[in-house]
VEXGUFI-811047 format. One record per residue: residue in three letters; x, y, z of N, C-alpha, C in turn. Coordinates in Angstrom, 1 decimal. Layout:
# residues N
<marlum><code>ALA</code><n_u>X</n_u><n_v>Y</n_v><n_w>Z</n_w><ca_u>X</ca_u><ca_v>Y</ca_v><ca_w>Z</ca_w><c_u>X</c_u><c_v>Y</c_v><c_w>Z</c_w></marlum>
...
# end
This chain:
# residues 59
<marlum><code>UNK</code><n_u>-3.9</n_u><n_v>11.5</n_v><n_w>22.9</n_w><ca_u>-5.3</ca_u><ca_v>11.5</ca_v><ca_w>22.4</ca_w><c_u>-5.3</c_u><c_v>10.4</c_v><c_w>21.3</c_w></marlum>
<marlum><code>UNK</code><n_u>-6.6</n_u><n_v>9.6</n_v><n_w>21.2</n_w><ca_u>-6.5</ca_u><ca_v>8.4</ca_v><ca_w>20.2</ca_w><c_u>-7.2</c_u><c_v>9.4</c_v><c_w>18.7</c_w></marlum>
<marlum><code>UNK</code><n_u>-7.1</n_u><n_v>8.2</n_v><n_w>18.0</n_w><ca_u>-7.7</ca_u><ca_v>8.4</ca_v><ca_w>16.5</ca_w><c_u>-9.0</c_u><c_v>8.5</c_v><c_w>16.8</c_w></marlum>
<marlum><code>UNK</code><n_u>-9.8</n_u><n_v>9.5</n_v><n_w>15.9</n_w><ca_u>-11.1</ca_u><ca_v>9.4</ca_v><ca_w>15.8</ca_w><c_u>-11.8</c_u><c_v>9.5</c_v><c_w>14.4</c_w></marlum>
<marlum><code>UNK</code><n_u>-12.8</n_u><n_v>9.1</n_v><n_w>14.4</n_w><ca_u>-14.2</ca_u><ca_v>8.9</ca_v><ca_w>13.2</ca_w><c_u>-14.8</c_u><c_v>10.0</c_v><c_w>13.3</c_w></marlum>
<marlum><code>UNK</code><n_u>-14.9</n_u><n_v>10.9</n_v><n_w>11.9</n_w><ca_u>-15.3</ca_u><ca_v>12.5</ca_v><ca_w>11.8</ca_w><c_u>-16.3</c_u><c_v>12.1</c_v><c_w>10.6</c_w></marlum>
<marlum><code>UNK</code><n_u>-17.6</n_u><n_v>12.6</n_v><n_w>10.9</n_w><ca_u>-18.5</ca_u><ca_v>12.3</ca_v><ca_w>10.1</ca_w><c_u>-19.2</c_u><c_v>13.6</c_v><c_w>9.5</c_w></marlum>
<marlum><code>UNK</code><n_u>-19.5</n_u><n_v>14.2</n_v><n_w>8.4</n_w><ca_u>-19.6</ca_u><ca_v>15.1</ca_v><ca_w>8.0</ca_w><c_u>-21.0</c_u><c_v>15.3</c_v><c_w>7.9</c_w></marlum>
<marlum><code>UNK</code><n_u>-22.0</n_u><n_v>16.1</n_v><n_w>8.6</n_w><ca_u>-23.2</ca_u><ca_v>16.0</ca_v><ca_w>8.6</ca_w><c_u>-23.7</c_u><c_v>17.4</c_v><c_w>7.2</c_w></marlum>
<marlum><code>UNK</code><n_u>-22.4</n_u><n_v>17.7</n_v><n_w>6.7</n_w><ca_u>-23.2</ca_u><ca_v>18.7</ca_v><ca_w>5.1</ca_w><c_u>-23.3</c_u><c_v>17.9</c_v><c_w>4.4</c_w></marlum>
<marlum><code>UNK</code><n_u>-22.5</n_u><n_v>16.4</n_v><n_w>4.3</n_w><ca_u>-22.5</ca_u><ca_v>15.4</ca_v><ca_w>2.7</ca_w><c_u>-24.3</c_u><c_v>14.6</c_v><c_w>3.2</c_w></marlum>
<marlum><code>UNK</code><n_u>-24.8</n_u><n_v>14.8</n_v><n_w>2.2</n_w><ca_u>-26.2</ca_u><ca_v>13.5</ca_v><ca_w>2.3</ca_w><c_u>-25.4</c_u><c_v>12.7</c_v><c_w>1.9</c_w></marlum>
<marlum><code>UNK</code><n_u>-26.2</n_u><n_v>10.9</n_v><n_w>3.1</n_w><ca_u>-25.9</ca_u><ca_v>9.7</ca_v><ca_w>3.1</ca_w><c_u>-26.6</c_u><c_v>9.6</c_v><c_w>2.2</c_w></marlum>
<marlum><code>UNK</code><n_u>-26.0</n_u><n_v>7.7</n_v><n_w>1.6</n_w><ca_u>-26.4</ca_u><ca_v>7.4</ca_v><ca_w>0.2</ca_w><c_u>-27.2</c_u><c_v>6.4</c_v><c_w>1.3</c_w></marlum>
<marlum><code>UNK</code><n_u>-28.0</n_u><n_v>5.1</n_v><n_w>0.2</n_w><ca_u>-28.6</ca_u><ca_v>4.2</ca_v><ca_w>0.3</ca_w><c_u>-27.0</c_u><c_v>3.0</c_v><c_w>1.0</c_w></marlum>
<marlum><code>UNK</code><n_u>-27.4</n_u><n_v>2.5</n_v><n_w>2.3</n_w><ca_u>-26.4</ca_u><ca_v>1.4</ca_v><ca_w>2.6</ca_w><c_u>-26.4</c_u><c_v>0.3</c_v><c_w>1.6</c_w></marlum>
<marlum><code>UNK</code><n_u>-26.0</n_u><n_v>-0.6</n_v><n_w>1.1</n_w><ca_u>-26.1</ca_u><ca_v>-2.0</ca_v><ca_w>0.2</ca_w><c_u>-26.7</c_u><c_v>-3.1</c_v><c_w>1.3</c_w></marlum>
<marlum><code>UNK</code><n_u>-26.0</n_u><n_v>-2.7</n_v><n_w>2.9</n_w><ca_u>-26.8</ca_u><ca_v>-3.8</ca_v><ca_w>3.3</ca_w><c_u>-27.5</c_u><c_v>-3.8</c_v><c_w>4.4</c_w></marlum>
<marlum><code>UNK</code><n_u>-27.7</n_u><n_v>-2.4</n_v><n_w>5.0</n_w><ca_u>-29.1</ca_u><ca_v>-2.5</ca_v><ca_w>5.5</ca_w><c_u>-30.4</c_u><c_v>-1.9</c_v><c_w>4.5</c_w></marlum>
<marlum><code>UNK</code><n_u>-30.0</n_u><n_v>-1.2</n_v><n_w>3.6</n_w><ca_u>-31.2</ca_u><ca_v>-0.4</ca_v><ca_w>2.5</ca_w><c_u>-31.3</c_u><c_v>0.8</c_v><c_w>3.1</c_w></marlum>
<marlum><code>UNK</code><n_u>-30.6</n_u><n_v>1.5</n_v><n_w>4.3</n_w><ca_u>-31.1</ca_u><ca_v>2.9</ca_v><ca_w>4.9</ca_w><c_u>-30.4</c_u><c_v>4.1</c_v><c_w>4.3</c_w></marlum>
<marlum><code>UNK</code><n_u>-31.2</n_u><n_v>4.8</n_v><n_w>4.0</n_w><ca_u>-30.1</ca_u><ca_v>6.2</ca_v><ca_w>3.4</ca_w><c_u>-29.3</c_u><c_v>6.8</c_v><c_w>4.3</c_w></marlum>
<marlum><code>UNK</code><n_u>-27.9</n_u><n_v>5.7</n_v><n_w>4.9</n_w><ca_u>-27.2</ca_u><ca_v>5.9</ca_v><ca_w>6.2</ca_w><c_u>-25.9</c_u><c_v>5.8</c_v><c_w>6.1</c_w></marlum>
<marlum><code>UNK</code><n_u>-25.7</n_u><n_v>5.7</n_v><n_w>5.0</n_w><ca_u>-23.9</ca_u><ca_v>5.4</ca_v><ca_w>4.5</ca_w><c_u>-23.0</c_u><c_v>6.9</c_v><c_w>4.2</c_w></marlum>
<marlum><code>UNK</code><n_u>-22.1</n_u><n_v>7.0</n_v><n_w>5.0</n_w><ca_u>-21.6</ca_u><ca_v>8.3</ca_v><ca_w>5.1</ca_w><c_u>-20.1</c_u><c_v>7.9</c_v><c_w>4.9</c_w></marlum>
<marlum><code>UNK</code><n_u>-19.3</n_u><n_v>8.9</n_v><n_w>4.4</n_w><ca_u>-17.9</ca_u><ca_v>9.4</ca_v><ca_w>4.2</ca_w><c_u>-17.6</c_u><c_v>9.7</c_v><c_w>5.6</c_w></marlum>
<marlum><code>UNK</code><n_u>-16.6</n_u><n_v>8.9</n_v><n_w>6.3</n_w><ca_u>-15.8</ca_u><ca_v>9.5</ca_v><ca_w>7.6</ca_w><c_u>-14.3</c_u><c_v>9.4</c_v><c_w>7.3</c_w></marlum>
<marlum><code>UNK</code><n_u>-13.9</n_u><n_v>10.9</n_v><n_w>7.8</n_w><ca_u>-12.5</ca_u><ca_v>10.8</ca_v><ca_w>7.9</ca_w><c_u>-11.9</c_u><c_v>10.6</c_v><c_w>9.3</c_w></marlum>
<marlum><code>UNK</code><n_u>-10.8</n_u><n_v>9.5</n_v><n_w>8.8</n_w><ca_u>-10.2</ca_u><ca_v>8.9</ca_v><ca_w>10.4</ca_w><c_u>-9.2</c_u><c_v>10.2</c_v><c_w>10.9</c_w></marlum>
<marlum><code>UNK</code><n_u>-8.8</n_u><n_v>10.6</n_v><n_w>11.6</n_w><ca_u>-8.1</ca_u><ca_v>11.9</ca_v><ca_w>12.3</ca_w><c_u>-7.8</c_u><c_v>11.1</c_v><c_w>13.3</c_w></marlum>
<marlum><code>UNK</code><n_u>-5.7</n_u><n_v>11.6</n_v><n_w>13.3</n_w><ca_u>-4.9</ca_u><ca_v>10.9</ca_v><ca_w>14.2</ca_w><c_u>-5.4</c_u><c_v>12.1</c_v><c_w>15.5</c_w></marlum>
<marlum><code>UNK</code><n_u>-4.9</n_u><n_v>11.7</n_v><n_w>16.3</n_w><ca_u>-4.5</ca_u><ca_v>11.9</ca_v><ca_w>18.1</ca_w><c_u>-4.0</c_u><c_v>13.6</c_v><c_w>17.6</c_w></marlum>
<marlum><code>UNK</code><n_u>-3.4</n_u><n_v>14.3</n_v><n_w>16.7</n_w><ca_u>-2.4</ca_u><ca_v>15.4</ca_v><ca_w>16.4</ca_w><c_u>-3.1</c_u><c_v>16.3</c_v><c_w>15.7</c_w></marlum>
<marlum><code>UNK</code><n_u>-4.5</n_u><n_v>15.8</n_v><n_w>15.0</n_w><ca_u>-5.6</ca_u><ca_v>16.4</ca_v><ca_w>13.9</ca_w><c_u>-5.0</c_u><c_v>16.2</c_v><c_w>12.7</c_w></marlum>
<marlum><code>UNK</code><n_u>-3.8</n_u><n_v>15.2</n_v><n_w>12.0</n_w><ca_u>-3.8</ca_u><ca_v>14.8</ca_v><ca_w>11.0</ca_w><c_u>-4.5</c_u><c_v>14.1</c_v><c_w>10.4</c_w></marlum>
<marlum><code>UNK</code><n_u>-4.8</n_u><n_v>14.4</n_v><n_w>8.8</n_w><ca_u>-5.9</ca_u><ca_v>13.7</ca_v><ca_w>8.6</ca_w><c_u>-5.2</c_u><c_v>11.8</c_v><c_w>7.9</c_w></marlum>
<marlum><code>UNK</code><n_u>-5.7</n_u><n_v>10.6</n_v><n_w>8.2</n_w><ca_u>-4.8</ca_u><ca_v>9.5</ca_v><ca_w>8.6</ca_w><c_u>-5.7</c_u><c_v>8.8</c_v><c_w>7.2</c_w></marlum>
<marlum><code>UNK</code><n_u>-7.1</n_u><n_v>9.1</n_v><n_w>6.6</n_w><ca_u>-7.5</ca_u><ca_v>8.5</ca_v><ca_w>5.7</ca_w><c_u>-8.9</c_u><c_v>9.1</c_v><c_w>5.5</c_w></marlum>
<marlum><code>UNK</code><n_u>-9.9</n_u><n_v>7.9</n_v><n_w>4.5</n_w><ca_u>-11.0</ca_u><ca_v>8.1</ca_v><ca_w>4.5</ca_w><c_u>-12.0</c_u><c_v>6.6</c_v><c_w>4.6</c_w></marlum>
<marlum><code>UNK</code><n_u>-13.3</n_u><n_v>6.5</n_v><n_w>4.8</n_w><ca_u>-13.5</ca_u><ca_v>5.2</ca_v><ca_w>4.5</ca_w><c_u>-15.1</c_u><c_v>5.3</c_v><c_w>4.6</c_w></marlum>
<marlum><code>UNK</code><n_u>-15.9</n_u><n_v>4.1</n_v><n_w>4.5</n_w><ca_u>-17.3</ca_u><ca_v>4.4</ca_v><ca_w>4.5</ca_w><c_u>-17.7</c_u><c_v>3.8</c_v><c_w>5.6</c_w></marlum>
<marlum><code>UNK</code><n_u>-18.4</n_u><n_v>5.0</n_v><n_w>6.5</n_w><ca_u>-19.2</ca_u><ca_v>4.0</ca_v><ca_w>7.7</ca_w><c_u>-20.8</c_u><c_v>3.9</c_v><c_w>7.6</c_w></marlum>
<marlum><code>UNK</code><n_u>-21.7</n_u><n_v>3.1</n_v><n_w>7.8</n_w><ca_u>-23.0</ca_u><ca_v>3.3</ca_v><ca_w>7.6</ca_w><c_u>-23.7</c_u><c_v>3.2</c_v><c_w>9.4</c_w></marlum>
<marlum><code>UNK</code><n_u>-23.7</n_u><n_v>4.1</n_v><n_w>9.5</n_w><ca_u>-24.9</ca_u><ca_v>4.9</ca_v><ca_w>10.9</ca_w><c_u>-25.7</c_u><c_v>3.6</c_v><c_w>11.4</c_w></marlum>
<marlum><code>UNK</code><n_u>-26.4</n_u><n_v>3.1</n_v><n_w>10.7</n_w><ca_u>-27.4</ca_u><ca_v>2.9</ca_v><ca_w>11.0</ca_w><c_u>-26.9</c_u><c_v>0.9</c_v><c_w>11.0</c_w></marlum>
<marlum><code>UNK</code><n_u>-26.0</n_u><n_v>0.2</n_v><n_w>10.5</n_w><ca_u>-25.7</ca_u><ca_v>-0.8</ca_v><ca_w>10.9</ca_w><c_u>-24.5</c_u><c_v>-0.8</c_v><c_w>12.1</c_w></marlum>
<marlum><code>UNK</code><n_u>-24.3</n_u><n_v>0.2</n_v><n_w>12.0</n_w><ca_u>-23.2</ca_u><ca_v>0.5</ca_v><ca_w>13.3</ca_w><c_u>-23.9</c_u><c_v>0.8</c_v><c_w>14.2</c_w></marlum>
<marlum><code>UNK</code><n_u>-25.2</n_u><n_v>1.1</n_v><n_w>14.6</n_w><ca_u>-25.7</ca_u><ca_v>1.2</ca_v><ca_w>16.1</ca_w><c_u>-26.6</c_u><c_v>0.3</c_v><c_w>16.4</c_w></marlum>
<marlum><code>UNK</code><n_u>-27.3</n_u><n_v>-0.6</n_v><n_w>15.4</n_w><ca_u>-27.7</ca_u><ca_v>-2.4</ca_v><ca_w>15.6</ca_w><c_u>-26.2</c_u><c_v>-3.2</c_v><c_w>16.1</c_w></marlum>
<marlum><code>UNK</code><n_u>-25.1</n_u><n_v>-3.2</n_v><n_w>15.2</n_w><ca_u>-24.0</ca_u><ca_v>-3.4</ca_v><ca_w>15.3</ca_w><c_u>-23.5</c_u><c_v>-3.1</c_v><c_w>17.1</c_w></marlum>
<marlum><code>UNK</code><n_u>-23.6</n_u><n_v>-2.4</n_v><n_w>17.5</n_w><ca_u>-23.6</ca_u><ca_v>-1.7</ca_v><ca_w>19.2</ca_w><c_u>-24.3</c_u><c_v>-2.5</c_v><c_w>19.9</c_w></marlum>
<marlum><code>UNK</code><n_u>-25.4</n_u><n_v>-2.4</n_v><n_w>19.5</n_w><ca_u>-26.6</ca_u><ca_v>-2.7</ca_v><ca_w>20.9</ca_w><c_u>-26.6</c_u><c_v>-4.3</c_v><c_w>20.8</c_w></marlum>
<marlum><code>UNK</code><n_u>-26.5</n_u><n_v>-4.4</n_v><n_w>19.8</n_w><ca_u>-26.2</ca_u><ca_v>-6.5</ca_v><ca_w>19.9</ca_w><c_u>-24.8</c_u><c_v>-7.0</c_v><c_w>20.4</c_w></marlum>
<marlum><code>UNK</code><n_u>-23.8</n_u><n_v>-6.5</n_v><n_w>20.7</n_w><ca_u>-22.5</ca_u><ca_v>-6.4</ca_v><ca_w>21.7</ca_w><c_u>-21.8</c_u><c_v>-7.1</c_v><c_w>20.5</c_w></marlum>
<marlum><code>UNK</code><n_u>-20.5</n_u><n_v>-7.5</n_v><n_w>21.0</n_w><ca_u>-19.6</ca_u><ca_v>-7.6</ca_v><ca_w>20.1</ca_w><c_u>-20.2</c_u><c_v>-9.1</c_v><c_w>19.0</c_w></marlum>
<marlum><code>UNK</code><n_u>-19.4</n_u><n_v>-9.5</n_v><n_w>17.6</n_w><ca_u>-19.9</ca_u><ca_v>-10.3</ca_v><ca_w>17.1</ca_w><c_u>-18.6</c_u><c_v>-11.1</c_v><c_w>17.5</c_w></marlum>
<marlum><code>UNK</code><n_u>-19.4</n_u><n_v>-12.0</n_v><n_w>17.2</n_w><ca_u>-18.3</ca_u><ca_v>-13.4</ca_v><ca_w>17.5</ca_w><c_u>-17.8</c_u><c_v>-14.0</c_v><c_w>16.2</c_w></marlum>
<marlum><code>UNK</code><n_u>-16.5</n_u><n_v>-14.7</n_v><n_w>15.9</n_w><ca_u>-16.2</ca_u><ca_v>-15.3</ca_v><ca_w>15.3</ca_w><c_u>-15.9</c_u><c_v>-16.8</c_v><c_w>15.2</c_w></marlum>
<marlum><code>UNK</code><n_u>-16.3</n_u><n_v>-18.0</n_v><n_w>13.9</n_w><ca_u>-16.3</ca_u><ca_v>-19.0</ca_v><ca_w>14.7</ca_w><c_u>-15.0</c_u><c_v>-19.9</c_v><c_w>14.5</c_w></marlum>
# end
């Protein structure tokens, strides 16, 4: 089983810095075993613009 992104829907999201949405959440990364591997900040709401516009390119 791979690592996954656990997102806690009891913590209220704060304001993102850079889209402005109250969509910035605390996710904890969980290995393949249910060890917990870290923590980090993902924001919802630039991650699924981030999706639908396909991967970004680098130049």
């Amino acid at each position: 089983m791979s690592n996954r992104m656990m997102i806690s829907r009891e913590n209220q999201p704060i304001p993102c810095e850079k889209c402005g949405q109250p969509s910035l959440h605390v996710a904890r990364l969980v290995g393949g075993d249910g060890a917990l591997l870290g923590q980090t900040m993902v924001c919802t709401e630039c991650h699924h613009r981030r999706s639908e516009s396909g991967p970004e390119r680098t130049p």
